[in-house]
C-alpha positions as CSV (number, residue, x, y, z in Angstrom):
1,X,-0.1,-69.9,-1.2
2,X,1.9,-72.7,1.0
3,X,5.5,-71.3,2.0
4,X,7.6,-73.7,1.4
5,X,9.1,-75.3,4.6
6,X,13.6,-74.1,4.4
7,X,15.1,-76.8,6.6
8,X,13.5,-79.4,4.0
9,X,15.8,-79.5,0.7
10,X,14.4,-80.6,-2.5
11,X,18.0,-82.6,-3.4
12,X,17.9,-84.8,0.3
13,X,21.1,-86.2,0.7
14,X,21.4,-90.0,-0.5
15,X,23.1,-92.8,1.6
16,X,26.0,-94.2,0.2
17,X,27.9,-97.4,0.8
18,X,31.8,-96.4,2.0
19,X,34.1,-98.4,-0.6
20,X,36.8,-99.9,0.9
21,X,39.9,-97.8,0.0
22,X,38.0,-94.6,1.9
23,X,36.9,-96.9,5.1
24,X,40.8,-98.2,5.5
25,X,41.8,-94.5,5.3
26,X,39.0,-92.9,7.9
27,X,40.4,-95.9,10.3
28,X,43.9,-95.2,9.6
29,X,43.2,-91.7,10.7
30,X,42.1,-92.9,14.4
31,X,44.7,-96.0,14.7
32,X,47.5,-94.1,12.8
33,X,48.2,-90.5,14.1
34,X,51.6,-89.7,13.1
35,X,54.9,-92.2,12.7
36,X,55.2,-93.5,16.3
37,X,51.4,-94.6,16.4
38,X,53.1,-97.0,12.9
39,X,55.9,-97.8,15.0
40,X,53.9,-98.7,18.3
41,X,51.5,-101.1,16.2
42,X,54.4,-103.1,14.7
43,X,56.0,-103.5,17.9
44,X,53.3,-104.7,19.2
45,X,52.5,-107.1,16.3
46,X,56.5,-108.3,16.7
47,X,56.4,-109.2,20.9
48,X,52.9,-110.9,20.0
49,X,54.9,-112.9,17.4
50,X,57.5,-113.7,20.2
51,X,59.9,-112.0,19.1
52,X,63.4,-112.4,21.0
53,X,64.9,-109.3,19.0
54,X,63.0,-106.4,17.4
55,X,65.3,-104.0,15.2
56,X,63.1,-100.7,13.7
57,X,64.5,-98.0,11.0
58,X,63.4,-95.0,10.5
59,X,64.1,-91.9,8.4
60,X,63.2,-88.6,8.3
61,X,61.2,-88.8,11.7
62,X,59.2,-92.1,10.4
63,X,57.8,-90.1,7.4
64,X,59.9,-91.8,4.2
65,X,60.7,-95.0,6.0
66,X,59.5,-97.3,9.1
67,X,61.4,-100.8,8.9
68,X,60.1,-103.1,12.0
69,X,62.4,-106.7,11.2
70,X,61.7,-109.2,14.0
71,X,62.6,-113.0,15.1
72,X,59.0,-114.1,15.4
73,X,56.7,-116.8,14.4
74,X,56.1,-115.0,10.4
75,X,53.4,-115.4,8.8
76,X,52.6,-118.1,6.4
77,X,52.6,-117.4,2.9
78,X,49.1,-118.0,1.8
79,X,47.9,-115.7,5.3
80,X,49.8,-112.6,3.5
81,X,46.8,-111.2,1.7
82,X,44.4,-112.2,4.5
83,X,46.9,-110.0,6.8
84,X,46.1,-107.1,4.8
85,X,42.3,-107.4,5.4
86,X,40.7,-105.2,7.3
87,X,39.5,-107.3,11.1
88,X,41.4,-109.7,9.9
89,X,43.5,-111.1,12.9
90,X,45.5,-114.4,14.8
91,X,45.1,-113.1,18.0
92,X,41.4,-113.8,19.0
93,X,38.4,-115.7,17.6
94,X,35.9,-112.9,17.9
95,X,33.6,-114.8,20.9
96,X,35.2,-112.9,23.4
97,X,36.4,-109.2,23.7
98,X,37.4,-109.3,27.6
99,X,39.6,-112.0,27.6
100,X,42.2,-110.5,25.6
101,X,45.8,-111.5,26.3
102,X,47.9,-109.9,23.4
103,X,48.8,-106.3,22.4
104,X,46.9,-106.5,19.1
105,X,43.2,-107.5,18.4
106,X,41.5,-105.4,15.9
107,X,43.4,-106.8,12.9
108,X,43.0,-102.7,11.7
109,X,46.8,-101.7,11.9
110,X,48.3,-103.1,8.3
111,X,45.5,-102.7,6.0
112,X,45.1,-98.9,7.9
113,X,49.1,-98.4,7.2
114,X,48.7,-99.8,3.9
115,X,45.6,-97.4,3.1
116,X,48.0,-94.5,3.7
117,X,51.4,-95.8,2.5
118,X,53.5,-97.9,0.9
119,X,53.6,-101.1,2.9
120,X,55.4,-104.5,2.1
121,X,55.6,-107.2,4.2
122,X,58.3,-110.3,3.9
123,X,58.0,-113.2,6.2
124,X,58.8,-116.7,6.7
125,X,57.4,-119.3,8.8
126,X,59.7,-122.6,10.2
127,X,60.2,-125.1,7.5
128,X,58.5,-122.7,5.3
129,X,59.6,-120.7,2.2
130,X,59.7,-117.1,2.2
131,X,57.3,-114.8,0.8
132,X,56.4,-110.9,0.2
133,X,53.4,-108.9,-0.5
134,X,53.2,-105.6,-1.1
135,X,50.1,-102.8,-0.8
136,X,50.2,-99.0,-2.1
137,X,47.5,-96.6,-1.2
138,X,45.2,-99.8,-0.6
139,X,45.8,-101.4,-4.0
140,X,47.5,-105.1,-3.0
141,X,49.4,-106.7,-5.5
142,X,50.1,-110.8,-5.7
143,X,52.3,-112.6,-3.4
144,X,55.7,-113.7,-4.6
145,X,59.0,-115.6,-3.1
146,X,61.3,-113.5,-1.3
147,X,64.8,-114.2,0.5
148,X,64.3,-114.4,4.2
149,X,66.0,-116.2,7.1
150,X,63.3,-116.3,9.3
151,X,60.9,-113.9,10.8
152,X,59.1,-110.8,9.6
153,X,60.1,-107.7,8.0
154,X,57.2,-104.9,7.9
155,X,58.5,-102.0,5.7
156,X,56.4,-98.7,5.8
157,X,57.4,-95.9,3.3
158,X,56.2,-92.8,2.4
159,X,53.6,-92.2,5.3
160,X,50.0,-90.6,4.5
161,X,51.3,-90.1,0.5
162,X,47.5,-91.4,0.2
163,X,46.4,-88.6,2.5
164,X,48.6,-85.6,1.9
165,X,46.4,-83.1,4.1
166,X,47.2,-85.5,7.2
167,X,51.2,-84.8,6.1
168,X,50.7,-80.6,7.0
169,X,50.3,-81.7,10.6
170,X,53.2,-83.6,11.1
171,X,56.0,-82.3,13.3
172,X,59.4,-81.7,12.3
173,X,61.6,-85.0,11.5
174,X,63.7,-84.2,14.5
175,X,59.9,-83.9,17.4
176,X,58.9,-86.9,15.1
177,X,62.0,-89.3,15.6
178,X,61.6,-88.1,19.1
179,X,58.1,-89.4,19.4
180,X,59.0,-92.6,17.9
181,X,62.0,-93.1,20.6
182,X,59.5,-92.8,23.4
183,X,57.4,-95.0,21.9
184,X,59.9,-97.7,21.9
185,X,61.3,-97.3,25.1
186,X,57.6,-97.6,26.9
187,X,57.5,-100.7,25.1
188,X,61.5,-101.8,26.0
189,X,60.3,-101.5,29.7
190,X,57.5,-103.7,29.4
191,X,59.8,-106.8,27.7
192,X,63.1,-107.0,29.6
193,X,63.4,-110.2,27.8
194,X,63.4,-108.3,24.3
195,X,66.5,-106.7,22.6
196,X,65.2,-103.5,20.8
197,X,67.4,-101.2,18.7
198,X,66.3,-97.9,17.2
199,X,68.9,-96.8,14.3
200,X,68.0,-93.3,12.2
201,X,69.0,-94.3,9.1
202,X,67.7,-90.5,7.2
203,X,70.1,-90.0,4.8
204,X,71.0,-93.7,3.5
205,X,73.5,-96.0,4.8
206,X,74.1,-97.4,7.8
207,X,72.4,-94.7,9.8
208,X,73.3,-94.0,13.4
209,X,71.7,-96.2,16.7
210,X,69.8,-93.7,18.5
211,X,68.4,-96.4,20.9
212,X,69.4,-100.2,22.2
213,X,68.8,-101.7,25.2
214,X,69.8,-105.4,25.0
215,X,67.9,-108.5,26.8
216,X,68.0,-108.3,30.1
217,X,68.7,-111.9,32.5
218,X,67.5,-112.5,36.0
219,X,64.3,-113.1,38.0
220,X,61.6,-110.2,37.5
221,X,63.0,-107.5,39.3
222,X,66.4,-107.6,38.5
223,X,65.7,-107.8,35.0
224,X,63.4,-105.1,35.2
225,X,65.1,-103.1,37.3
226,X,68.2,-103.8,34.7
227,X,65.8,-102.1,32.5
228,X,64.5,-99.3,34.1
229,X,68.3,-98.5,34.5
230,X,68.8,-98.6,30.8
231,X,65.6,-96.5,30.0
232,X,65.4,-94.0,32.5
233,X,68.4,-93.9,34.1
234,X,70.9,-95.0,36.5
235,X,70.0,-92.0,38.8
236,X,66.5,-93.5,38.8
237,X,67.7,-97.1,39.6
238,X,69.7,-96.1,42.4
239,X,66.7,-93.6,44.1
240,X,63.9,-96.3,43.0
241,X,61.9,-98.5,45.9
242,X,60.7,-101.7,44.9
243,X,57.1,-102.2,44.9
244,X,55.1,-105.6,44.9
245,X,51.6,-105.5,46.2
246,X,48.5,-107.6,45.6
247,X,44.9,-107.3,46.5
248,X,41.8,-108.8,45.2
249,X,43.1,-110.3,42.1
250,X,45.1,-107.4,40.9
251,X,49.1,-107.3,41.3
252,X,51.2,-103.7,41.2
253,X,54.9,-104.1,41.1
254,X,57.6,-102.1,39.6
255,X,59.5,-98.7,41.2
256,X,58.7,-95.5,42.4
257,X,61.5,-93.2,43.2
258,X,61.9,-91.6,46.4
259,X,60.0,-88.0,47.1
260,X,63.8,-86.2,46.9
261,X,64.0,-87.7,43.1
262,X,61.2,-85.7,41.4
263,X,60.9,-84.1,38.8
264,X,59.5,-80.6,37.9
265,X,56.8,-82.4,35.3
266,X,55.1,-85.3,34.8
267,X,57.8,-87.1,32.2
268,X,58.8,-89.7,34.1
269,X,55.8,-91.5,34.6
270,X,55.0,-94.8,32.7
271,X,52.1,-96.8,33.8
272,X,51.5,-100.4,32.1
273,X,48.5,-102.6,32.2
274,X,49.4,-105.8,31.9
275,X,52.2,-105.0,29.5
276,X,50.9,-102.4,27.5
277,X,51.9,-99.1,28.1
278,X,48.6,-96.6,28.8
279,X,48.0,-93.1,30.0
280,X,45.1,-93.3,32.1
281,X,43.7,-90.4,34.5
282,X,42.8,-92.3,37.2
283,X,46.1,-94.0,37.5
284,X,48.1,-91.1,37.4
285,X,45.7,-89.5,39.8
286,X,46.6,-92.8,41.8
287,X,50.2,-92.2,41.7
288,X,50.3,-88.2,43.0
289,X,48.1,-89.2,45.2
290,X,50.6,-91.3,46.9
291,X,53.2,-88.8,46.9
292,X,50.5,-85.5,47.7
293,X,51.7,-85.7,51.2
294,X,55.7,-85.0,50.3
295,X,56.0,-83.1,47.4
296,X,54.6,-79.5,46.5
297,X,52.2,-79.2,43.8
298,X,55.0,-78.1,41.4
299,X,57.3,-81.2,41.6
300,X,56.3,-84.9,40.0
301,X,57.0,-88.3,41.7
302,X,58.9,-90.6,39.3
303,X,57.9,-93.9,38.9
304,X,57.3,-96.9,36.7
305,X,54.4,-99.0,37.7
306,X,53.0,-102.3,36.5
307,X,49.7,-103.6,36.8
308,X,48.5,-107.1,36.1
309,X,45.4,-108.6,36.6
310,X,42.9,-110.9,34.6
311,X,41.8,-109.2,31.3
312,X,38.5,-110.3,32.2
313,X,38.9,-107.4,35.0
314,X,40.0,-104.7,31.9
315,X,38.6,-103.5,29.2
316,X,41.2,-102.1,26.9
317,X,38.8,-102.0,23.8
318,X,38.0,-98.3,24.8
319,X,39.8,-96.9,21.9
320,X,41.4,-97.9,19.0
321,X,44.7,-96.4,20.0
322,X,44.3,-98.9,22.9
323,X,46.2,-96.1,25.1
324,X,43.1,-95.9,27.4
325,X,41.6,-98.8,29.7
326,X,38.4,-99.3,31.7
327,X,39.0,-101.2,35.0
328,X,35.6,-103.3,35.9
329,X,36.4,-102.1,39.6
330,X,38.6,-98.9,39.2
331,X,38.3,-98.1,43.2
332,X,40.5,-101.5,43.6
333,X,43.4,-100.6,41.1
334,X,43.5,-97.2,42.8
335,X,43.5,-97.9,46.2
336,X,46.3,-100.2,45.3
337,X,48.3,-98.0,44.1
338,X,48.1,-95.4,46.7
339,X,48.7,-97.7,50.1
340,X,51.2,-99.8,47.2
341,X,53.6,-96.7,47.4
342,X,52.8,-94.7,51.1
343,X,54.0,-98.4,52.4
344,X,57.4,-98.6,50.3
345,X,58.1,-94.5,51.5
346,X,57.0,-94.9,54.9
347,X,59.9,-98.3,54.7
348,X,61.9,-96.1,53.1
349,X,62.6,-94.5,56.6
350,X,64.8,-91.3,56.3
351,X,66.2,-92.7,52.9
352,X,67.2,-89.6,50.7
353,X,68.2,-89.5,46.7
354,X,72.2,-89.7,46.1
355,X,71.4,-87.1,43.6
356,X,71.3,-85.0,46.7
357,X,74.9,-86.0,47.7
358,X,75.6,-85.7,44.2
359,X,74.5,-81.4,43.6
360,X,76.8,-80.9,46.8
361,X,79.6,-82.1,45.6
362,X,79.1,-80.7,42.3
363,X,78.5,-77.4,43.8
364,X,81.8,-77.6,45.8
365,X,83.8,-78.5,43.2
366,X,85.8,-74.8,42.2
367,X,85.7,-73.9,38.6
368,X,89.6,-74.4,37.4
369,X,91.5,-71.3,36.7
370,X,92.5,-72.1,33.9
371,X,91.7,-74.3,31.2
372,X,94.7,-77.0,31.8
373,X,94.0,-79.6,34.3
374,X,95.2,-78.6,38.0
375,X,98.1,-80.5,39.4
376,X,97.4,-83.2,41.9
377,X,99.1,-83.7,44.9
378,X,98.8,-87.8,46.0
379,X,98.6,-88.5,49.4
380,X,98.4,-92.2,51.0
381,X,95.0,-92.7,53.3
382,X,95.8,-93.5,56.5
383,X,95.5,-97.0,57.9
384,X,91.8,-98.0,59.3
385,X,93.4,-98.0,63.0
386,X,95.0,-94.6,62.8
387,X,91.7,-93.2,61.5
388,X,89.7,-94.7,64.8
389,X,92.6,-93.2,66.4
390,X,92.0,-89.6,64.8
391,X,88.3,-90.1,65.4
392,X,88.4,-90.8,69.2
393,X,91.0,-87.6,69.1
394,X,88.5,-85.5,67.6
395,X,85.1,-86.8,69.6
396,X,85.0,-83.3,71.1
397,X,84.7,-81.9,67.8
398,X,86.0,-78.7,66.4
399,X,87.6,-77.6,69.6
400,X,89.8,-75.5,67.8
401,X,87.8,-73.6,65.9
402,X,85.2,-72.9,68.9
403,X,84.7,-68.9,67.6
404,X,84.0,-68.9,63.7
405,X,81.2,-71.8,64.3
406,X,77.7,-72.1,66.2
407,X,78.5,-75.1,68.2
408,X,80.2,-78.0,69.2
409,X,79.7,-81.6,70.6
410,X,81.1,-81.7,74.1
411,X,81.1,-83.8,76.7
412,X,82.6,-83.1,80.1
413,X,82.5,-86.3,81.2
414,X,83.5,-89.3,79.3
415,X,80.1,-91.5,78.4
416,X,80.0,-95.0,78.5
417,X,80.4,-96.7,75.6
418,X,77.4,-97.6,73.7
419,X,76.6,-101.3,72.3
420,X,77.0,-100.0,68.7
421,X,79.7,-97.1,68.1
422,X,77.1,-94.2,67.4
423,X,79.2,-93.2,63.9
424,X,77.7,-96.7,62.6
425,X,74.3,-95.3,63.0
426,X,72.8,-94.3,59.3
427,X,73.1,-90.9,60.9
428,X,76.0,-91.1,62.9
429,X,77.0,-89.0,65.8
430,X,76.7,-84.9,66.5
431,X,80.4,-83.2,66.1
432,X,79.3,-79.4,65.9
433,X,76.1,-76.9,64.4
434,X,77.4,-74.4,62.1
435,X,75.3,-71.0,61.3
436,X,72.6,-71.9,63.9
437,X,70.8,-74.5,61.6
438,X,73.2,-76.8,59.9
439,X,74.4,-80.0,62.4
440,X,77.5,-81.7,60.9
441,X,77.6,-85.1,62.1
442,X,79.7,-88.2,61.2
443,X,79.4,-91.5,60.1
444,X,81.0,-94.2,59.6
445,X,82.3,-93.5,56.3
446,X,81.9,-90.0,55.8
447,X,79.8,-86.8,57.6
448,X,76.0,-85.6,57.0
449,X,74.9,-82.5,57.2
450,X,71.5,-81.9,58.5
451,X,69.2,-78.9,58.3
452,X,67.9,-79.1,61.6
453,X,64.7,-76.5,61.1
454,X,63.4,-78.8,57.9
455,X,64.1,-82.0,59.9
456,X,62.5,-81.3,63.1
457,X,59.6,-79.9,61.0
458,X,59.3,-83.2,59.7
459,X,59.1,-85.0,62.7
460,X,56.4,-82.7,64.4
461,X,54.2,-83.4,61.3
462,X,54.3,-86.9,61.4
463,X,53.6,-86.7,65.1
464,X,50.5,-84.5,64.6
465,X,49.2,-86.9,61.6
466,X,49.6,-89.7,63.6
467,X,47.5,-88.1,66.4
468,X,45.3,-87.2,63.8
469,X,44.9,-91.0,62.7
470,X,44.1,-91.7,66.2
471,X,41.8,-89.2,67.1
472,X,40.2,-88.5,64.1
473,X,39.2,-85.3,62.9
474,X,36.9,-82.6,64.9
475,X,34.2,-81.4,62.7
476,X,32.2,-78.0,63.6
477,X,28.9,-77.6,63.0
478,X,27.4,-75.1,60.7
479,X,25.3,-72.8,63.0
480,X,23.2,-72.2,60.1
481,X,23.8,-74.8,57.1
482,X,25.3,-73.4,53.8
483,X,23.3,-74.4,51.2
484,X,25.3,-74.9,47.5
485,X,23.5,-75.2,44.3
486,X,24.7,-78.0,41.8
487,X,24.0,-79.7,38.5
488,X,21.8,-83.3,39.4
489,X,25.0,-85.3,37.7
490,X,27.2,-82.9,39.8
491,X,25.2,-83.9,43.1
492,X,25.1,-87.4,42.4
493,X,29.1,-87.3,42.0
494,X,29.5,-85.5,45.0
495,X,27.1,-87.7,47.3
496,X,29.0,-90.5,46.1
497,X,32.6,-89.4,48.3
498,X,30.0,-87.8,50.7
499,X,31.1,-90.6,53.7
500,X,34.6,-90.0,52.8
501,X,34.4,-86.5,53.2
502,X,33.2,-87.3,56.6
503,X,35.5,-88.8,57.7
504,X,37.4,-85.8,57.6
505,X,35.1,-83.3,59.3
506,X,33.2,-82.7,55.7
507,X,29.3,-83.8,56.5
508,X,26.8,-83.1,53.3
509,X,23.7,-83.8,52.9
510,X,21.2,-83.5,50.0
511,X,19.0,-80.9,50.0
512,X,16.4,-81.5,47.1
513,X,17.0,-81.4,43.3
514,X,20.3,-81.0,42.6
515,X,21.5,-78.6,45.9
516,X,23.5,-80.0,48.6
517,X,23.5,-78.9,52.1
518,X,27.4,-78.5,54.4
519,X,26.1,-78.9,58.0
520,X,30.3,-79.6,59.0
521,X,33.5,-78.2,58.2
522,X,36.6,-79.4,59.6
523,X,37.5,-77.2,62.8
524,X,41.0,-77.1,62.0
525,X,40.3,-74.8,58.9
526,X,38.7,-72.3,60.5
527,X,36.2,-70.6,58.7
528,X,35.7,-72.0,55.5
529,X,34.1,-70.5,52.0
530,X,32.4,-74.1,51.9
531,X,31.0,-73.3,47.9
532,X,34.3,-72.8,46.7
533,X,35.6,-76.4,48.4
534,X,32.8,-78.0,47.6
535,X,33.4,-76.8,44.0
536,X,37.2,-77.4,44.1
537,X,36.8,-81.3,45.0
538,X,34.0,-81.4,41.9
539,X,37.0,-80.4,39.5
540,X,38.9,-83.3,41.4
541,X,36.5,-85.7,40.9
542,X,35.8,-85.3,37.6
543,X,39.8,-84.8,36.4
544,X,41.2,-88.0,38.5
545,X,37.6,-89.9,39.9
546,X,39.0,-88.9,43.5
547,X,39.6,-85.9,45.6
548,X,42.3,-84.9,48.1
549,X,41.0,-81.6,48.5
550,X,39.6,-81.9,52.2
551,X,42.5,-83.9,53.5
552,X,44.9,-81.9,51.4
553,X,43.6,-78.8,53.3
554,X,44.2,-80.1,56.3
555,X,47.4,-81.8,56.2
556,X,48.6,-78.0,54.9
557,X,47.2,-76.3,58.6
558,X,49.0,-79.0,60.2
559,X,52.1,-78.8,58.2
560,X,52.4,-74.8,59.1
561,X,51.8,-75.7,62.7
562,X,54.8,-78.1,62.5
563,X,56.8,-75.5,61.0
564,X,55.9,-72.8,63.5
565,X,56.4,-75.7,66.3
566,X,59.7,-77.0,64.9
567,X,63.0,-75.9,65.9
568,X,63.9,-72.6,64.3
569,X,66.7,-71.6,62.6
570,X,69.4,-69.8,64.5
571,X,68.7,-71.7,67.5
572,X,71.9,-73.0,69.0
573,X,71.7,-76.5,70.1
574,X,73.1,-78.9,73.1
575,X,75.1,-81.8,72.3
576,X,71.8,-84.2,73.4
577,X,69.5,-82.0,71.3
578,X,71.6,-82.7,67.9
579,X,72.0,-86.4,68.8
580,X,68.1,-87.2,69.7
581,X,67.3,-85.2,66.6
582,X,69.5,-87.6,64.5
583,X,68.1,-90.8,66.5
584,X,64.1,-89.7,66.0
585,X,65.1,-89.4,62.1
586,X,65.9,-92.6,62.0
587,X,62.8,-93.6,63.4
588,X,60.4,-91.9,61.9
589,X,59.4,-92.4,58.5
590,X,59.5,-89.9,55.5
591,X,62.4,-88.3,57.5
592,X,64.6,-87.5,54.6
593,X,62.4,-84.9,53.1
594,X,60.5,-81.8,54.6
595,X,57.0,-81.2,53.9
596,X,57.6,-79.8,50.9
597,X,59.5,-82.4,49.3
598,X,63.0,-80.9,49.9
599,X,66.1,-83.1,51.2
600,X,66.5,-82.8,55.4
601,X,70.0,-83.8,55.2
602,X,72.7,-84.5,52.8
603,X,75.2,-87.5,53.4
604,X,78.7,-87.0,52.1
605,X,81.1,-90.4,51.3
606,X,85.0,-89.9,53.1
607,X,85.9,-91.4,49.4
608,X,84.2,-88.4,47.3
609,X,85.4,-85.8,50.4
610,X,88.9,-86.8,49.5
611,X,88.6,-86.6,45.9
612,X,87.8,-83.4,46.5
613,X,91.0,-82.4,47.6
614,X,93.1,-84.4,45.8
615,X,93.9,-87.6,48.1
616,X,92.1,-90.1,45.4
């Protein structure tokens, strides 16, 4: 007797044709993930209307109401239902997915919001009459006149009522509303140009504005850096280097913050590709790979970055999200993006963040007694002249206070006066070294403090990197080659960066099927466990497309030789010593922070000093 065969079912399952309401749904469930996803795809549909001023409500988090009104072009009556179709769209013709120049493209996003909620949509086109259409749970019902000025109003309510499991995994109103404001601002930093307001309007009435950032005027820059201001922060704005760089077709411009403005995660970070916002590996990869060199692996570089280029050169249908993109030659965008920034630093000079001025004078503000204000005393600041007079009094510096101190400036003989008074310097001049490591200089209009181990450590790693540069890296053979096994895709990736890795004293070679064989390690690490490097810059490669691991190593040996080679703390210094310290920091680049990311020096205004103590 036959056995019948298990894994062949007498009911085989039957092919069935999707209807319409269920296919809306399954795409709303990739293009709309929670409120902000509603809220980023009627933005978008508002600034690709050309839209001067884009005004969103929300309530309860986006979940009972999304309200996107904007200034645009509207849509025509008769186009209302044709909206609401699903790839139904104005902004391209279908012949040509590369060259794609607006946010939207997939003419998914309202017929997806309108599977999953309550959607009407009230517009009017110049010279036109006004018109609404509304759609519940992908059931459309007829167009009819509405009152309207101009423009568009989308109205969302009642998100996923159509899909009620997809409501169990939304956040709480307050992480929602959250999301949402993120979501706008992104957007608000791409379109200086645009006046956005965000108003939470849970509860009925007027609601409260939780967001605005009006339109910004002036060239590119000052607009966006207007912007940027607005968004992120003044602090950012102050500490923030301009960045403009082209190369083969592709511009970068925006700002990065200095290496003393970071952060302790990745959250201020905002990458854009030609206008639209995007969270892309490689790019980020880019970015701390600009900054690896001057911050430790626990602090984030700051930045926001714009790239534009031809959309021939992109691909941004990767996803329907549209958060991911595909660079034709991502090698390019990368590479511009690292030597973009390490230029703007290495300009930066010794430049360090005001936020650092800023902690020292909070920190030596005393906590008041007592809850009333303190009295002030007013003093009047002393002419100009008499302060050049106190100044020249005082060039010996601290002469009366020669033993509770380290170390003063002397000179026994009076030096010839320079070209440029050495208190206009950036640094100024050397007055006096307190506790063996801290050199108290001052400038022109104020003092600096210096921490003379982190600086000089500093300065003998740039030396050693440059010499590096020069020289190149010494490579040691392998008296007997280590031999590492890998996956075939895994060997093909690594073979890939293999003259790279030469460069820098790594030389592989392949070995047959999928081994590799290390025939040279860079001499300046020592001995080396070459599987676990050669394994460590695999993870690299396949999290960011690019590994620092080799040259990371090696910058780390020479950044603990320039910390055993620096000057050390509790030295006492000579009057010269302080002052060429304080003249090579303001030649050498990167100056203002140690190799670990940390401010070298701190720079203290006369104005804030004398707030201090009352003479304001």
């Amino acid at each position: 007797m036959a056995q019948a065969n298990p894994n062949i079912s007498e009911n085989r399952p039957v092919i069935r044709q999707l209807d319409d309401a269920a296919i809306n749904r399954i795409a709303a469930g990739e293009v709309v993930e929670r409120p902000a996803s509603a809220v980023k795809e009627l933005v978008e549909n508002a600034i690709d209307a050309g839209a001067t001023r884009i005004a969103i409500n929300i309530a309860d988090g986006g979940k009972t109401l999304i309200r996107v009104t904007d200034d645009g072009c509207g849509i025509a009556a008769a186009d209302l239902p044709l909206a609401l179709s699903r790839h139904a769209t104005s902004k391209i013709d279908g012949s040509d997915l590369l060259n794609i120049h607006t946010f939207g493209f997939r003419g998914e996003a309202l017929p997806s919001l309108g599977a999953v909620g309550r959607l009407t949509i009230t517009s009017r086109v110049p010279g036109g009459e006004a018109a609404q259409v509304h759609v519940s749970g992908g059931r459309m019902e007829a167009v009819k006149p509405a009152a309207l000025r101009a423009g568009t109003v989308v109205e969302l309510r009642d998100l996923f009522f159509a899909t009620p499991a997809r409501l169990k995994f939304m956040r709480t109103d307050r992480a929602e509303a959250q999301a949402i404001t993120d979501t706008v601002k992104r957007l608000a930093m791409a379109e200086p140009a645009i006046t956005f307001t965000l108003r939470d309007v849970s509860g009925g009435g007027e609601g409260r504005v939780t967001f605005r950032a009006d339109r910004e005027n002036g060239d590119l820059f000052d607009a966006l850096h207007a912007r940027l201001a607005r968004v992120i922060g003044r602090e950012f704005a102050e500490n923030a280097l301009q960045i403009d760089a082209t190369r083969e077709g592709i511009r970068l411009y925006g700002y990065a913050a200095l290496p003393t403005y970071s952060r302790g995660a990745a959250v201020a970070q905002y990458l854009f590709v030609n206008g639209r916002p995007v969270r892309d590996k490689m790019l980020t990869g880019a970015l701390r790979a600009a900054y690896f060199d001057f911050l430790s692996r626990d602090r984030h570089p700051a930045a926001a970055l714009f790239i534009d280029c031809d959309p021939t050169l992109v691909d941004v249908n990767v996803h329907p999200a549209k958060s991911e993109v595909r660079f034709r030659d991502p090698g390019v965008a990368r590479g511009l993006i690292v030597s973009a920034l390490r230029h703007a630093l290495a300009n930066a000079g010794h430049r360090a963040s005001t936020t650092v001025a800023n902690a020292t004078l909070g920190a030596m503000r005393p906590e008041p007694a007592q809850p009333t204000p303190a009295r002030v005393y007013q003093m009047d600041r002393p002419s100009l002249a008499a302060r050049q007079v106190a100044y020249q009094a005082q060039a010996p510096g601290f002469a009366e206070l020669s033993h509770d101190y380290s170390g003063s400036v002397v000179e026994p003989t009076p030096a010839p006066a320079p070209e440029v008074p050495v208190e206009d310097l950036p640094l100024g001049a050397a007055r006096g070294q307190v506790h063996e490591n801290y050199i108290i200089a001052q400038t022109a209009d104020g003092m600096v403090i210096v921490d003379q181990h982190a600086a000089h450590e500093r300065l003998v790693y740039e030396k050693l990197k440059n010499q590096m540069a020069e020289n190149g890296v010494a490579a040691q053979a392998l008296l007997i080659p280590e031999i590492v096994e890998l996956s075939d895709s895994d060997c093909t990736r690594l073979m890939a960066v293999a003259d790279d890795l030469s460069r820098l004293g790594l030389t592989l070679e392949p070995f047959g099927g999928g081994a590799i064989a290390v025939r040279e390690t860079p001499a300046i690490l020592g001995e080396v466990d070459a599987r676990a490097m050669i394994l460590d810059i695999l993870d690299e490669l396949a999290d960011q497309g690019d590994s620092q691991t080799v040259k990371a190593r090696i910058e780390a040996i020479l950044s603990r030789v320039a910390c055993h080679g620096s000057v050390r703390s509790g030295r006492r210094m000579r009057a010269e010593e302080m002052n060429a310290l304080l003249r090579e920091m303001e030649a050498t680049p990167h100056s203002g922070q140690c190799n670990h990311g940390r401010p070298t020096y701190v720079e203290l205004k006369l104005s804030d000093i004398e707030r201090l103590f009352g003479r304001s």
